[in-house]
C-alpha positions as CSV (number, residue, x, y, z in Angstrom):
1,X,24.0,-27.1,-1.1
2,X,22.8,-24.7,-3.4
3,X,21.9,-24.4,-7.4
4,X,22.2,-27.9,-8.5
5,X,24.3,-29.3,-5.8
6,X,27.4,-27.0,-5.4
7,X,28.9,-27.8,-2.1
8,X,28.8,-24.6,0.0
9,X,30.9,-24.9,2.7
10,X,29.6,-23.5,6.5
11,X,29.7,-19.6,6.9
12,X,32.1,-18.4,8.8
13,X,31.0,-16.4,12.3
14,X,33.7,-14.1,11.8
15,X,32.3,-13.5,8.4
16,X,28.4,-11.9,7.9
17,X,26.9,-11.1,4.9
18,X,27.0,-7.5,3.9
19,X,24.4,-5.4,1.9
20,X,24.4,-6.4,-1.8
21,X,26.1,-3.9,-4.1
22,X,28.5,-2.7,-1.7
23,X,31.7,-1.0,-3.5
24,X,35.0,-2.8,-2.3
25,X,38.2,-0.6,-1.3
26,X,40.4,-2.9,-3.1
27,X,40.1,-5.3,-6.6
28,X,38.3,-8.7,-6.1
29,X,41.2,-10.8,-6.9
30,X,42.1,-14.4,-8.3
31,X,44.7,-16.7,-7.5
32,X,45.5,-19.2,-10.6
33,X,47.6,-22.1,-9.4
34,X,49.7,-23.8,-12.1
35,X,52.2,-26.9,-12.0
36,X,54.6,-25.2,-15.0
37,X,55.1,-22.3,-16.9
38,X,53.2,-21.9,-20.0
39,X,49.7,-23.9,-18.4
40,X,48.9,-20.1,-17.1
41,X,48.3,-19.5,-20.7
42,X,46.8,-22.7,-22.3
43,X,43.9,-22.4,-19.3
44,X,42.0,-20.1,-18.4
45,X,44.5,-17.1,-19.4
46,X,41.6,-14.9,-21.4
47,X,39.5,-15.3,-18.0
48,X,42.6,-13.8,-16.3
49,X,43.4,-11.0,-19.0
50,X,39.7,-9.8,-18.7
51,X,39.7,-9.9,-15.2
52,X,42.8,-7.6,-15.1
53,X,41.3,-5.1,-17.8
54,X,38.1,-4.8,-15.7
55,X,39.9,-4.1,-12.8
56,X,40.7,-7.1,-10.9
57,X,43.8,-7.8,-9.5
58,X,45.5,-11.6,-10.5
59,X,48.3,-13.5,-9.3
60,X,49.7,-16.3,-10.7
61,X,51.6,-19.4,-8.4
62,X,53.7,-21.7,-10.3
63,X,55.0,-24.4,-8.4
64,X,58.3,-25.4,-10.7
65,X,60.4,-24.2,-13.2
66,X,59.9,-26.5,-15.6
67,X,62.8,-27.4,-15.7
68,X,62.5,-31.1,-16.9
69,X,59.8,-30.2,-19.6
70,X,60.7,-31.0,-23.4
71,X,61.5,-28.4,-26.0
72,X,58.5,-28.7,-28.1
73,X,59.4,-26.0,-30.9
74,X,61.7,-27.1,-33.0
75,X,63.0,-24.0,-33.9
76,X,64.1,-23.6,-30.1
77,X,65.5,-27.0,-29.6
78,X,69.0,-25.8,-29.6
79,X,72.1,-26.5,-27.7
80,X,72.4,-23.1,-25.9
81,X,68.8,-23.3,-24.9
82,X,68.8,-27.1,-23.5
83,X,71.8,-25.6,-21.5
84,X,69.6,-23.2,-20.1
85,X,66.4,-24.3,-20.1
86,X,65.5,-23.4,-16.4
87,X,66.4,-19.3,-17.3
88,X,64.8,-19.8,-20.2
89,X,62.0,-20.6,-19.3
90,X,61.7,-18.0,-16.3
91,X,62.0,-15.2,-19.4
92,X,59.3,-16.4,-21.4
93,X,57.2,-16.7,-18.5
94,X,57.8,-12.4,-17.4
95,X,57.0,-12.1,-21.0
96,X,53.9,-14.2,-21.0
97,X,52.9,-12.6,-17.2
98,X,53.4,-8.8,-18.7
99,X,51.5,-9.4,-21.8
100,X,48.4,-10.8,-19.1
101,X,48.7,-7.9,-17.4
102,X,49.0,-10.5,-14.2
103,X,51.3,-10.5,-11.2
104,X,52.8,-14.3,-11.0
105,X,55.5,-16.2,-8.7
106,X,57.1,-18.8,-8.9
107,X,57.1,-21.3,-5.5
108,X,60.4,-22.8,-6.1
109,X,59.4,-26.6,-6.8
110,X,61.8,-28.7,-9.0
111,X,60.0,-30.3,-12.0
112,X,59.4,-33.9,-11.6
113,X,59.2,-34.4,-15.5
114,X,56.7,-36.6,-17.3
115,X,57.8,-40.1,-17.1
116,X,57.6,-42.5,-19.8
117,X,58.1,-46.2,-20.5
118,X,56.4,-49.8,-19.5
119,X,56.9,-50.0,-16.6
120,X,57.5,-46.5,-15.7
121,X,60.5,-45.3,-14.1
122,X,60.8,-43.6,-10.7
123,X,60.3,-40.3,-10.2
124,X,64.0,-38.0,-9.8
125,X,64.8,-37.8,-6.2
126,X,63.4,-34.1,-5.3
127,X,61.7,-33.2,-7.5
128,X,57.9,-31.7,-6.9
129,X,55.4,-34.8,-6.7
130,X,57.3,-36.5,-4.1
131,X,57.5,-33.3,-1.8
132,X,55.3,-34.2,1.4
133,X,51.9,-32.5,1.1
134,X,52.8,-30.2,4.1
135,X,56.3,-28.9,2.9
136,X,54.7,-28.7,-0.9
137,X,51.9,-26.4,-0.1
138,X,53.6,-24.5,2.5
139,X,54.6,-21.9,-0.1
140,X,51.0,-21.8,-1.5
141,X,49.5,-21.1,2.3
142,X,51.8,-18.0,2.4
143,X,50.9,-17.1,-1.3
144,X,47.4,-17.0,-1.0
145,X,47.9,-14.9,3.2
146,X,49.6,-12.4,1.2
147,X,47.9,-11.7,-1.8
148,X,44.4,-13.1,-0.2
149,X,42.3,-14.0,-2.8
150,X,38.8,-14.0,-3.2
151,X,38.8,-16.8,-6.4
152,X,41.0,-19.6,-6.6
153,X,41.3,-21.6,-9.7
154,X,43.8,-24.7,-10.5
155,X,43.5,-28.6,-12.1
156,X,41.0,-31.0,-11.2
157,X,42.2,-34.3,-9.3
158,X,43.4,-36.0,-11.8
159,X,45.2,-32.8,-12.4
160,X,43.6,-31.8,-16.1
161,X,45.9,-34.9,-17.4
162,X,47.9,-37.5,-15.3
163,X,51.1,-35.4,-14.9
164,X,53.1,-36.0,-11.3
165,X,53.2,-32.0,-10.9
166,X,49.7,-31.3,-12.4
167,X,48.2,-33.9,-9.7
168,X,50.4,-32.3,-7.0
169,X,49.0,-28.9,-7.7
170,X,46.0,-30.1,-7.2
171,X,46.5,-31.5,-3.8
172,X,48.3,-28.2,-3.0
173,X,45.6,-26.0,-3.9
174,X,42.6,-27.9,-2.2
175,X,44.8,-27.9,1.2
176,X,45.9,-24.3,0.8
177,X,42.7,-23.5,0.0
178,X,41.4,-25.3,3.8
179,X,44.3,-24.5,5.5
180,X,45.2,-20.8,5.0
181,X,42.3,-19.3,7.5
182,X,43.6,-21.6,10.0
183,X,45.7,-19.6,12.5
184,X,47.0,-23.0,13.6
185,X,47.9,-24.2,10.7
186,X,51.5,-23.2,8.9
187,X,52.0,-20.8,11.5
188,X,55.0,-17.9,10.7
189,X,53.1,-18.2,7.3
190,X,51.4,-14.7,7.4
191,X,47.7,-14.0,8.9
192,X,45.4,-16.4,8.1
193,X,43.1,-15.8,5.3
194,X,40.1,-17.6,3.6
195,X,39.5,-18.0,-0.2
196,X,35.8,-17.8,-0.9
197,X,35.5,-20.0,-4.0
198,X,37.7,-22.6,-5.5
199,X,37.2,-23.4,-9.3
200,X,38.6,-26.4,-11.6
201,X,39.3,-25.6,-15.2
202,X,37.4,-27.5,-17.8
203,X,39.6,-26.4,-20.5
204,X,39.6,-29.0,-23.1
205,X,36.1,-31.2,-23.8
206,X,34.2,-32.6,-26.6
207,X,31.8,-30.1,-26.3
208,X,34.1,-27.3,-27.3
209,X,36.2,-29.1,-29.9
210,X,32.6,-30.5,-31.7
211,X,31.6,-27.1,-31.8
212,X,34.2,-25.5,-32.8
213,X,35.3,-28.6,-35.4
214,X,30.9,-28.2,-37.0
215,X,32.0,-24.3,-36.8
216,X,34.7,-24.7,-39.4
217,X,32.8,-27.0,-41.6
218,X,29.9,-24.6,-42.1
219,X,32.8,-21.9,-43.3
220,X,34.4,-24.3,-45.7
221,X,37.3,-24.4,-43.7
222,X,39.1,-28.0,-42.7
223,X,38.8,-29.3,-39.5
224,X,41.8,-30.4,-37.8
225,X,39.3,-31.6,-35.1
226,X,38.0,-34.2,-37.6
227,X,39.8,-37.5,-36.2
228,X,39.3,-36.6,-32.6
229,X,35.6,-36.2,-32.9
230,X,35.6,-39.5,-35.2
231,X,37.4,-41.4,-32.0
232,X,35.3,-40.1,-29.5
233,X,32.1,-41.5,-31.8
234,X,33.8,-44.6,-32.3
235,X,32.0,-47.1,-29.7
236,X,35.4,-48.9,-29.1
237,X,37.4,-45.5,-27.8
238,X,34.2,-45.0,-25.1
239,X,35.3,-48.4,-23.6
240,X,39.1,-48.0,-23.5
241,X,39.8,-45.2,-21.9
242,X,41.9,-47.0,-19.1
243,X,43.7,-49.5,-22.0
244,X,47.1,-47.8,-22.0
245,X,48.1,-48.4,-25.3
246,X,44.6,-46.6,-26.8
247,X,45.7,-44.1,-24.8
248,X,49.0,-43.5,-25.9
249,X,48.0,-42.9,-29.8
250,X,47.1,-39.7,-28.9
251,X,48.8,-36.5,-27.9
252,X,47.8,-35.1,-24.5
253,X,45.7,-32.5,-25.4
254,X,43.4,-35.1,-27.1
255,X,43.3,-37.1,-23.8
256,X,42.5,-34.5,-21.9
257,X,39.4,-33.6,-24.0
258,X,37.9,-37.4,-24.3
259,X,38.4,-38.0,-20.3
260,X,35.3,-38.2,-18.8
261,X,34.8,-34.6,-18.0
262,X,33.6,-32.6,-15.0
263,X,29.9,-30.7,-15.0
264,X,30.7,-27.2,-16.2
265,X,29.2,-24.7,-13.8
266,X,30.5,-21.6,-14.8
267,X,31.1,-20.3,-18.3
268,X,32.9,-17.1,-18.3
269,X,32.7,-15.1,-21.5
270,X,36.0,-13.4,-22.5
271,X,36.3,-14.3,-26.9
272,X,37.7,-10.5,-26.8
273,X,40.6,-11.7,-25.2
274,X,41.6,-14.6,-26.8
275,X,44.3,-12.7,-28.9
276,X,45.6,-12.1,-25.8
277,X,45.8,-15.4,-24.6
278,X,47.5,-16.0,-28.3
279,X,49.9,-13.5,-28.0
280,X,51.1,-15.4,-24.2
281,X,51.3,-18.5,-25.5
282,X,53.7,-17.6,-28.0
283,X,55.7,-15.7,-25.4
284,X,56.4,-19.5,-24.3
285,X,58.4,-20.3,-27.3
286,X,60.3,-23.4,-25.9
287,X,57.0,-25.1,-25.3
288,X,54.4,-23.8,-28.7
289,X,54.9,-24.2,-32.1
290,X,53.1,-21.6,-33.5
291,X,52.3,-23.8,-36.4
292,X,51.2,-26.2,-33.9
293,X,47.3,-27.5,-33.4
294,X,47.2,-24.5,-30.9
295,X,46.3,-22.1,-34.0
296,X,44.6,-24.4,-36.0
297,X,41.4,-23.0,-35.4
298,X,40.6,-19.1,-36.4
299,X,39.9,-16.7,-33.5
300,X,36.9,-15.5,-35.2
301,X,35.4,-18.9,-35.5
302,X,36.5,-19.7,-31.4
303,X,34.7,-16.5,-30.7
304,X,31.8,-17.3,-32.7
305,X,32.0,-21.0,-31.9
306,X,32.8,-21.3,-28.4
307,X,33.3,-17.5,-26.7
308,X,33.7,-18.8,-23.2
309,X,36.6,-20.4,-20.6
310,X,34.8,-23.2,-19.0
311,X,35.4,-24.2,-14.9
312,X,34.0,-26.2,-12.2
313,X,33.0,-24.9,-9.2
314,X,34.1,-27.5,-7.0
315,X,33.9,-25.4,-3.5
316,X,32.1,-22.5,-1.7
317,X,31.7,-20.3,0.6
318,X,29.1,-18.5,-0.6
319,X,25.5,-19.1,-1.7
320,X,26.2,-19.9,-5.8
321,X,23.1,-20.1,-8.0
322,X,24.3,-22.2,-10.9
323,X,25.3,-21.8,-14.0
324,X,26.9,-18.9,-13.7
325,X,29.1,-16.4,-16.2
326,X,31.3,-15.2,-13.7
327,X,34.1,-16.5,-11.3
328,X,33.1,-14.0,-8.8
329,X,28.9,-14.6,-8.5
330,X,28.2,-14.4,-5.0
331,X,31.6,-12.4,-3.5
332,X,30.4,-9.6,-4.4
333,X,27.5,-9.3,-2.7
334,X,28.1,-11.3,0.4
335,X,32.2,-10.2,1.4
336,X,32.3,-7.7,4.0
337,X,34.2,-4.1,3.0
338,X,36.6,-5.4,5.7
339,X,37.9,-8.6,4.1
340,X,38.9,-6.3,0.5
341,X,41.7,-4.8,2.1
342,X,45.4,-4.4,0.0
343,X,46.9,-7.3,-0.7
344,X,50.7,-7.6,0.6
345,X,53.4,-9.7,-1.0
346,X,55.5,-9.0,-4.3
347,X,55.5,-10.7,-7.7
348,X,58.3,-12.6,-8.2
């Protein structure tokens, strides 16, 4: 254990310490695991377009298509586009991906949608969440052999909120994440490789949203934040979080923020980039409204608010003195010059 009770996996023997400050022959790079496309940019997507523009090299895995996922701009809810919803959602994302600056694939995973009703109905036959874990993260293992990240970061176990594909990515990550050094393990995957840190985002929490909502307030602005923060005050919401039909009042983002959150261990500052983050959500123009609660709140008063993207380190191999402001504290002065190397594999 180390800093206030990160797990820290055991070293390696194949893998000694080398002398701090050591210049790498290739970028430190992260791998951002994602259930749809759009979540690359609604978490953690300023972390990844700083990142890139300091250097670092990013690749983006998206499990599915998306294909089942609502049209949630009204302006695009059209015949021609439910038609092709699955190619339409494939542009936007190579729009969203270039404005990053990221590489990203896509792992060929059917969307499971979100299902709804009392009592819910089964899952479609196929689709992502009821893959078995071994044939769903079999395209992850090769992922991360070929690009071999140094940082992965996905969805905690509940999977940021209780979507089927969310949940699944997050099963998929922590076994590709254990199982991709393992040379016995999905062999004809590609040479083994080992991640050395796997984060959680932390991407929407009272913290932030109180913040930013006492933010607006002192610049005479109105709050859009106003309800939420008066629910999560409201003694009755603090002991309902399991009653279903509380839950269902509010939209998911909302949710997300009032679950009982994990500790945040690592703040990474990056406010200079959320116009860029901005500018890739709108690239997703089947899923954001841009009149939507997305762009409610100011960039300046985000950046003056709240100028980090918050994670979880949930995993380590390396010594990690927490907090930290960086998804990388600890790589880069413990991986060998060896283990930099050029990553293989092609954006898809």
């Amino acid at each position: 254990m180390s800093g206030r009770g990160t797990p820290v996996l055991p070293a390696r023997p194949d893998r000694p310490a080398a002398t701090a400050g050591l210049r790498w022959p290739a970028p430190l790079r992260l791998m951002a695991v994602h259930a749809h496309p759009d979540d690359e940019s609604s978490k953690g997507a300023a972390t990844m377009a700083r990142h890139v523009r300091c250097g670092g090299s990013v690749m983006v895995c998206t499990l599915t298509g998306g294909e089942r996922g609502d049209i949630l701009n009204k302006a695009m809810d059209r015949p021609e586009i439910r038609a092709n919803l699955s190619r339409v959602r494939r542009a936007e994302m190579a729009r969203a991906r270039e404005i990053l600056g990221v590489r990203q694939q896509f792992l060929g995973f059917t969307d499971s949608g979100l299902p709804e009703g009392d009592p819910l109905p089964p899952l479609p036959e196929g689709c992502f969440a009821l893959q078995k874990l071994e044939d769903a993260a079999g395209p992850l293992v090769r992922a991360v052999r070929e690009f071999r990240p140094h940082v992965m970061v996905t969805y905690d176990e509940n999977g940021g909120y209780p979507h089927p594909d969310h949940v699944m990515t997050h099963q998929v990550s922590v076994e590709a994440f254990d199982a991709a050094a393992d040379p016995d393990r999905y062999p004809g995957s590609g040479e083994p490789w080992q991640p050395l840190k796997l984060y959680y985002f932390v991407s929407f929490h009272k913290a932030r949203f109180t913040a930013l909502h006492q933010e607006m307030e002192r610049r005479g602005l109105e709050s859009p934040y106003k309800e939420w923060i008066k629910r999560w005050d409201d003694e009755k919401w603090s002991k309902c979080w399991d009653d279903e039909e509380w839950v269902e009042r509010w939209d998911d983002e909302a949710r997300s923020a009032a679950r009982p959150r994990l500790e945040i261990t690592t703040r990474v500052p990056c406010a200079d980039f959320f116009a860029v983050r901005d500018q890739a959500l709108l690239a997703h123009a089947t899923q954001i409204d841009p009149g939507s609660s997305w762009f409610a709140c100011p960039i300046e008063v985000q950046q003056a608010a709240w100028p980090t993207e918050d994670y979880h380190l949930a995993r380590s191999l390396v010594d990690a003195e927490l907090p930290e402001d960086d998804l990388f504290a600890g790589v880069r002065e413990t991986l060998p010059v060896c283990a930099a190397g050029t990553p293989g594999g092609q954006a898809r």
